[in-house]
KOLGU-4560 file (N, C-alpha, C; in nm, 3 decimals, padded with zeros to 5 digits):
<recs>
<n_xx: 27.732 n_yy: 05.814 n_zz: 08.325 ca_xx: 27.669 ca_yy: 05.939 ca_zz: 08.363 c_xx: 27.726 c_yy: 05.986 c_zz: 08.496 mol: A seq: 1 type: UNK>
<n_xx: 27.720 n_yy: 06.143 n_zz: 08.442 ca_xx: 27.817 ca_yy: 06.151 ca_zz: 08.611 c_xx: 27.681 c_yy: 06.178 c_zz: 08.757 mol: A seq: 2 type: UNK>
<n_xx: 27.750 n_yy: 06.165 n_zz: 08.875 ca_xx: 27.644 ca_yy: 06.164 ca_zz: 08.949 c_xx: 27.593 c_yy: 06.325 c_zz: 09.011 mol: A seq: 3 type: UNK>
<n_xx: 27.490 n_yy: 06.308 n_zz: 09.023 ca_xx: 27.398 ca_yy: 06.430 ca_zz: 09.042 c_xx: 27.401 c_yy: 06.481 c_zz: 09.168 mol: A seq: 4 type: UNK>
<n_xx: 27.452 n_yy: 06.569 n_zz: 09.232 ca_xx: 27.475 ca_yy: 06.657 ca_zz: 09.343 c_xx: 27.297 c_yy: 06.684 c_zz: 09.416 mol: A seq: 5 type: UNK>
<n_xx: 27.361 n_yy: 06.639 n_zz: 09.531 ca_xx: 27.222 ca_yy: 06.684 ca_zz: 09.637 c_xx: 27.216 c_yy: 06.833 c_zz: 09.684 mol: A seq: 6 type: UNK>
<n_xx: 27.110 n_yy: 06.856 n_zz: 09.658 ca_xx: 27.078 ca_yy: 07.000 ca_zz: 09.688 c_xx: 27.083 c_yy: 07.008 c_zz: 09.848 mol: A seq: 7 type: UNK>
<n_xx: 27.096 n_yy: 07.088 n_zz: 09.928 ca_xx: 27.089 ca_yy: 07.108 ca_zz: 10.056 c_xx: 26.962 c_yy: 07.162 c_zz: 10.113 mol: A seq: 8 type: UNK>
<n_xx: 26.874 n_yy: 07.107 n_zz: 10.170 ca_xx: 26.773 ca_yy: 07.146 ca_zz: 10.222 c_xx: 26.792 c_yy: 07.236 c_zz: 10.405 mol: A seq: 9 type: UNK>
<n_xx: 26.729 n_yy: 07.342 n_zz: 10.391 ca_xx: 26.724 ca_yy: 07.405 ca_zz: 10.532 c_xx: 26.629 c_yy: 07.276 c_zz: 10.609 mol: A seq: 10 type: UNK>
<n_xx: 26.730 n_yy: 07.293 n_zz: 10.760 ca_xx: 26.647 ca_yy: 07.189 ca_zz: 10.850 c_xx: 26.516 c_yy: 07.291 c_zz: 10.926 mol: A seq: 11 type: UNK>
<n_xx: 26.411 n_yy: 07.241 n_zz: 10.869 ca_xx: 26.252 ca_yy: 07.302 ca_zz: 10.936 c_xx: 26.275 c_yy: 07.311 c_zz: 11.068 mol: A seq: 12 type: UNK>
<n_xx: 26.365 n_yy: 07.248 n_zz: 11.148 ca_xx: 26.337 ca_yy: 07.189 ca_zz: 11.288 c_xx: 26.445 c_yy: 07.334 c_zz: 11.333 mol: A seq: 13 type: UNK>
<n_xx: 26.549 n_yy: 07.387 n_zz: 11.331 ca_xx: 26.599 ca_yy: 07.455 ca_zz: 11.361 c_xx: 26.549 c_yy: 07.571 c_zz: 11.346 mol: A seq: 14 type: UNK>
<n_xx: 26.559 n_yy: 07.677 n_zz: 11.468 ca_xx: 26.490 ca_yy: 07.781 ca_zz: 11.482 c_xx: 26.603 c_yy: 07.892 c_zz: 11.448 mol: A seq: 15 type: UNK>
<n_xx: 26.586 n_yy: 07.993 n_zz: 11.413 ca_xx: 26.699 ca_yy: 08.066 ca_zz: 11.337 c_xx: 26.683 c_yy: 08.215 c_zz: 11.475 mol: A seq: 16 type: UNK>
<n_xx: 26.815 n_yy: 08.205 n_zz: 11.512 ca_xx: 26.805 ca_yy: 08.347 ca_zz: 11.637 c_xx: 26.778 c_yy: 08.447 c_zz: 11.570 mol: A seq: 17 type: UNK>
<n_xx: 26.750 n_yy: 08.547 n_zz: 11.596 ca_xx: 26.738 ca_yy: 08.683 ca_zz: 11.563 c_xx: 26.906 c_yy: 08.767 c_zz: 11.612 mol: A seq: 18 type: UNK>
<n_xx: 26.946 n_yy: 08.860 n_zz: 11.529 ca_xx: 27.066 ca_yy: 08.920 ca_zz: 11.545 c_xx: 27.036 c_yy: 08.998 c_zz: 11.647 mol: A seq: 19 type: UNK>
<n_xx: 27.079 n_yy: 09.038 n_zz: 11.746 ca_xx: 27.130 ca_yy: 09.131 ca_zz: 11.854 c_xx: 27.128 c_yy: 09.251 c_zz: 11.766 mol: A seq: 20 type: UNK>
<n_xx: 27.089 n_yy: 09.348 n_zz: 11.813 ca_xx: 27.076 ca_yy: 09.504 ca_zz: 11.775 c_xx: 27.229 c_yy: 09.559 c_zz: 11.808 mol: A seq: 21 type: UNK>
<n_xx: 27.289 n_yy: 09.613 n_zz: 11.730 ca_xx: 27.430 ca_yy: 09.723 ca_zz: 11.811 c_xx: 27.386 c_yy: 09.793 c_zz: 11.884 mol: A seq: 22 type: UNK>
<n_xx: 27.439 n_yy: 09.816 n_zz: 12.011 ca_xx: 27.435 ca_yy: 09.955 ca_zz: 12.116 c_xx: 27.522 c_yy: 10.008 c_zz: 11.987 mol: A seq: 23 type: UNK>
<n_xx: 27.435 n_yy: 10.196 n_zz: 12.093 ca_xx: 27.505 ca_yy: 10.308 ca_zz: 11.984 c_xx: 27.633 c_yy: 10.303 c_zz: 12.124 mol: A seq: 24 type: UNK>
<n_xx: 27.735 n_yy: 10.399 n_zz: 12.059 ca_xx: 27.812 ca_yy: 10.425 ca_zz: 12.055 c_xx: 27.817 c_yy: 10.550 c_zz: 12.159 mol: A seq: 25 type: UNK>
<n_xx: 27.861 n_yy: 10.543 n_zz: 12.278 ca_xx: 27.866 ca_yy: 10.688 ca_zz: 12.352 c_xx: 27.928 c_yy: 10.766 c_zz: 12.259 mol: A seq: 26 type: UNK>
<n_xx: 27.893 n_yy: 10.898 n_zz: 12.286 ca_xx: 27.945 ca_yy: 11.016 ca_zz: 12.230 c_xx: 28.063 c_yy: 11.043 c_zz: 12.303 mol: A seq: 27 type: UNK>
<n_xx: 28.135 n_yy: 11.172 n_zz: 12.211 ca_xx: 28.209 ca_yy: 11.205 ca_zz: 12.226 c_xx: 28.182 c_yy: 11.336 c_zz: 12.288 mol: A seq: 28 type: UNK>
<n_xx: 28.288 n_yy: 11.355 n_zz: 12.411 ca_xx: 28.276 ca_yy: 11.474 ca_zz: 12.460 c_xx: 28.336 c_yy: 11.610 c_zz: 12.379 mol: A seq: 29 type: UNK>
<n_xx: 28.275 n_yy: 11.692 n_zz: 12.368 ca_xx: 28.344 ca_yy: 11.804 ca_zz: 12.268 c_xx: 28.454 c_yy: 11.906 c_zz: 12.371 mol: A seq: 30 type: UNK>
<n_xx: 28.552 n_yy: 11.921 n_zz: 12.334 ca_xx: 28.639 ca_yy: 11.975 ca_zz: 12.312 c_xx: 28.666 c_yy: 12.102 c_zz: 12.244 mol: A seq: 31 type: UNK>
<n_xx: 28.776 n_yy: 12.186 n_zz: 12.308 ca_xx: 28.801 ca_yy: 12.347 ca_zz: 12.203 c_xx: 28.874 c_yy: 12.283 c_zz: 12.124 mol: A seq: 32 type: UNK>
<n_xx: 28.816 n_yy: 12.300 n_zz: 11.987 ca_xx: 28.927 ca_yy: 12.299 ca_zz: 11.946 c_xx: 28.996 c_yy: 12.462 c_zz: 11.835 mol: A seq: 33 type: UNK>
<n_xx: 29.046 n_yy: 12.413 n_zz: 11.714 ca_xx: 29.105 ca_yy: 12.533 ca_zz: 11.588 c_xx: 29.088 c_yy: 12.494 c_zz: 11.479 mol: A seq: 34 type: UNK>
<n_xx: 29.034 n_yy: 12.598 n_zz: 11.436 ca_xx: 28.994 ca_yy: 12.510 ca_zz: 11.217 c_xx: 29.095 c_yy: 12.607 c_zz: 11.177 mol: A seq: 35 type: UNK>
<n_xx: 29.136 n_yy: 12.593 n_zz: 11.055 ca_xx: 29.217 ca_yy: 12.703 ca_zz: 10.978 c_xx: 29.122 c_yy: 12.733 c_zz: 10.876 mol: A seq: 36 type: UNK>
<n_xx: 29.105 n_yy: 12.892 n_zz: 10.852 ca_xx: 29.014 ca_yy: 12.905 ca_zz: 10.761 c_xx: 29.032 c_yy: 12.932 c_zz: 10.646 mol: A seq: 37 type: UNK>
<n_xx: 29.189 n_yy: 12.879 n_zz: 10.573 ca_xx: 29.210 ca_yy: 12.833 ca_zz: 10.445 c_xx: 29.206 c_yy: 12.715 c_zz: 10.389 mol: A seq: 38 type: UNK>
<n_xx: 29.325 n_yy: 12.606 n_zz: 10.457 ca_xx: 29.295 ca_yy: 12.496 ca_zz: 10.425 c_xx: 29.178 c_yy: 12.410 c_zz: 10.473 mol: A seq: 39 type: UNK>
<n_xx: 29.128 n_yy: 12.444 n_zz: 10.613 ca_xx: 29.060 ca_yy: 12.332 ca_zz: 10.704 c_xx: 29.094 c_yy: 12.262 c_zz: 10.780 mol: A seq: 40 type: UNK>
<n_xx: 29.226 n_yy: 12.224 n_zz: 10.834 ca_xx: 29.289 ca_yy: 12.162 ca_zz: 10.870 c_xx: 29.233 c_yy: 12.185 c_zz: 11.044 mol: A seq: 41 type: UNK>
<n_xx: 29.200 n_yy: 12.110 n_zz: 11.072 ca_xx: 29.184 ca_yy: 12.094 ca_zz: 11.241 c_xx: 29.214 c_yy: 12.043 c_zz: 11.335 mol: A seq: 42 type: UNK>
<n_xx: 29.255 n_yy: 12.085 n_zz: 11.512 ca_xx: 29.353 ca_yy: 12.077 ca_zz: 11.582 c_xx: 29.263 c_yy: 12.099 c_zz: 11.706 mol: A seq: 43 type: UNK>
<n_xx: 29.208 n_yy: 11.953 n_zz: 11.760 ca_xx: 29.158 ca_yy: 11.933 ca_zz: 11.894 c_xx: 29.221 c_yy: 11.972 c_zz: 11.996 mol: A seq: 44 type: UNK>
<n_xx: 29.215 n_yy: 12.031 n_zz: 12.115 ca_xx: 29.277 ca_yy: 12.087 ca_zz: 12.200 c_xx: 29.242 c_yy: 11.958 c_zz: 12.342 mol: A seq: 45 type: UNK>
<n_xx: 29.327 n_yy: 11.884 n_zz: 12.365 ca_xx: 29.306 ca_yy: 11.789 ca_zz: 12.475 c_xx: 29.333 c_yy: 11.802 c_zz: 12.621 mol: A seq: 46 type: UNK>
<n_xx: 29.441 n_yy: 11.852 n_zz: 12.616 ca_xx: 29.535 ca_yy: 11.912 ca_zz: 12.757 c_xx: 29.536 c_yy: 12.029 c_zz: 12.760 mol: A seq: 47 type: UNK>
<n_xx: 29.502 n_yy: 12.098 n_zz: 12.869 ca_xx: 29.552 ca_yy: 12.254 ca_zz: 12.869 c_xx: 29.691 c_yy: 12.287 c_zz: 12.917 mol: A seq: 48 type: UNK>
<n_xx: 29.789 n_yy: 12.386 n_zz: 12.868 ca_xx: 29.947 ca_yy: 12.324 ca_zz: 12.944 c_xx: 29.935 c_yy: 12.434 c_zz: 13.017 mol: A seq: 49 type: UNK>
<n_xx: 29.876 n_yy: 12.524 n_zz: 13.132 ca_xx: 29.829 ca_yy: 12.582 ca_zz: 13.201 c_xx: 29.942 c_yy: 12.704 c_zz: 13.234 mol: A seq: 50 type: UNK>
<n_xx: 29.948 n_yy: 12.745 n_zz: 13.090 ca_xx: 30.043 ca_yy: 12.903 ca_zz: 13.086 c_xx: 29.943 c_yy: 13.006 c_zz: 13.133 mol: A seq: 51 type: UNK>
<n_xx: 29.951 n_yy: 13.053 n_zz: 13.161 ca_xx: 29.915 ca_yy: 13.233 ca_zz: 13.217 c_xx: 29.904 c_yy: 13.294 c_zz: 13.008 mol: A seq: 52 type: UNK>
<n_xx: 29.936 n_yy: 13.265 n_zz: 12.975 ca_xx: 29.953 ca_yy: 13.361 ca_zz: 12.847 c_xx: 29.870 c_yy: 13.209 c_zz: 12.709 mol: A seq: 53 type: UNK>
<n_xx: 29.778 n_yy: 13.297 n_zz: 12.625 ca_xx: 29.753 ca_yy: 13.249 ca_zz: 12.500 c_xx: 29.815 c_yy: 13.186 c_zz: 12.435 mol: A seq: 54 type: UNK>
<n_xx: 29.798 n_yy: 13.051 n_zz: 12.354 ca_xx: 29.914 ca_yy: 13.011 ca_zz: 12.232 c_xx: 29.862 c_yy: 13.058 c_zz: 12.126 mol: A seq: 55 type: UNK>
<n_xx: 29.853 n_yy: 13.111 n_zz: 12.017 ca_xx: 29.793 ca_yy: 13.115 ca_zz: 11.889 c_xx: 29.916 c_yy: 13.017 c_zz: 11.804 mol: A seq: 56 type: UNK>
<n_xx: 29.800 n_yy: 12.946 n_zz: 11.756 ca_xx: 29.853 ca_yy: 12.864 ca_zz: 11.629 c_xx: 29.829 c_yy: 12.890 c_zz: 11.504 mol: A seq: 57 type: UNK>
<n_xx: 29.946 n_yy: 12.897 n_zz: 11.415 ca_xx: 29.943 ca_yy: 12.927 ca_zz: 11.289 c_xx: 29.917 c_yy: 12.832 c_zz: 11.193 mol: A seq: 58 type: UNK>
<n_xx: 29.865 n_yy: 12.871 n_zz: 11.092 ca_xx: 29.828 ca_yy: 12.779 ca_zz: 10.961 c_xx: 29.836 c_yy: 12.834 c_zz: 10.847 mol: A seq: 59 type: UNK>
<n_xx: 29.898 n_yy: 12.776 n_zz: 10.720 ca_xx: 29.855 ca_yy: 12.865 ca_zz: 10.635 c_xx: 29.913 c_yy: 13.013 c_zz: 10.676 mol: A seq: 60 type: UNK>
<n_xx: 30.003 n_yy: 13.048 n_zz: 10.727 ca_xx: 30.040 ca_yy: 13.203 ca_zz: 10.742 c_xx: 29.943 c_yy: 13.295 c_zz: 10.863 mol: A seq: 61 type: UNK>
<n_xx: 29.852 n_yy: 13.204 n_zz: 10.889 ca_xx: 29.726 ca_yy: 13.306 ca_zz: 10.950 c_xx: 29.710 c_yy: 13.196 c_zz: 11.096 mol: A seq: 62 type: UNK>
<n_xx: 29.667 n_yy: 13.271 n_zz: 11.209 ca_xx: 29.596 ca_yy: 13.239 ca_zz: 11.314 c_xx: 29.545 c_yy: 13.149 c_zz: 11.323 mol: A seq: 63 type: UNK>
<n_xx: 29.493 n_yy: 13.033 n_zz: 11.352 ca_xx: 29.368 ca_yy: 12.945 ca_zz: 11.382 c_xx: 29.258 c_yy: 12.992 c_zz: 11.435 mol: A seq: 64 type: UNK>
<n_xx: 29.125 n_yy: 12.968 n_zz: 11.382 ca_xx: 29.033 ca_yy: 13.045 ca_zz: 11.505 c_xx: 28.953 c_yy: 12.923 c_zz: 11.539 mol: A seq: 65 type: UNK>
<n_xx: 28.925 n_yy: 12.922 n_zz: 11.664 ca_xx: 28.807 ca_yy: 12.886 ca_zz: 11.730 c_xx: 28.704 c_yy: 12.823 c_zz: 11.704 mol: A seq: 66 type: UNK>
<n_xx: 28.676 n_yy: 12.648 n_zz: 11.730 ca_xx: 28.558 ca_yy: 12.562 ca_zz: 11.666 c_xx: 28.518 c_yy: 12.523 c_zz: 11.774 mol: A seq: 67 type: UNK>
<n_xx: 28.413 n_yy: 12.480 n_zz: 11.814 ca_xx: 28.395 ca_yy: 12.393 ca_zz: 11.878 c_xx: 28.389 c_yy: 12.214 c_zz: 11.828 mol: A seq: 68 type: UNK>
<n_xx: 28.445 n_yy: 12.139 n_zz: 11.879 ca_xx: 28.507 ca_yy: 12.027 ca_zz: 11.821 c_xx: 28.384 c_yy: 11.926 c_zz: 11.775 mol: A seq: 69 type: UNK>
</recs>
């Protein structure tokens, strides 16, 4: 006869920790950014390159407009 496997008993005596909660996550600071309002495609604005004059970015044939990020 083959021999019979011992079951594993939890030890009573050991106290089981409790998990630590996650900190959330700081946020993110928002940013300008550009949606395109055909495809969707969006374009965070990080650096300003500090021209005197507008860039407009194109998408899709058309302008980008204005999201907040």
């Amino acid at each position: 006869m083959p021999a019979k496997a011992k079951k594993k008993v939890a030890n009573p005596k050991k106290a089981v920790k409790p998990k630590k909660a996650a900190k959330p996550k700081a946020r993110a600071k928002k940013q300008p950014g550009l949606e395109c309002g055909v495809c969707g495609y969006r374009v965070v604005v990080d650096q300003a390159c500090g021209c005197v004059e507008e860039h407009t970015l194109l998408c899709c044939g058309q302008p980008m407009a204005k999201k907040s990020a």
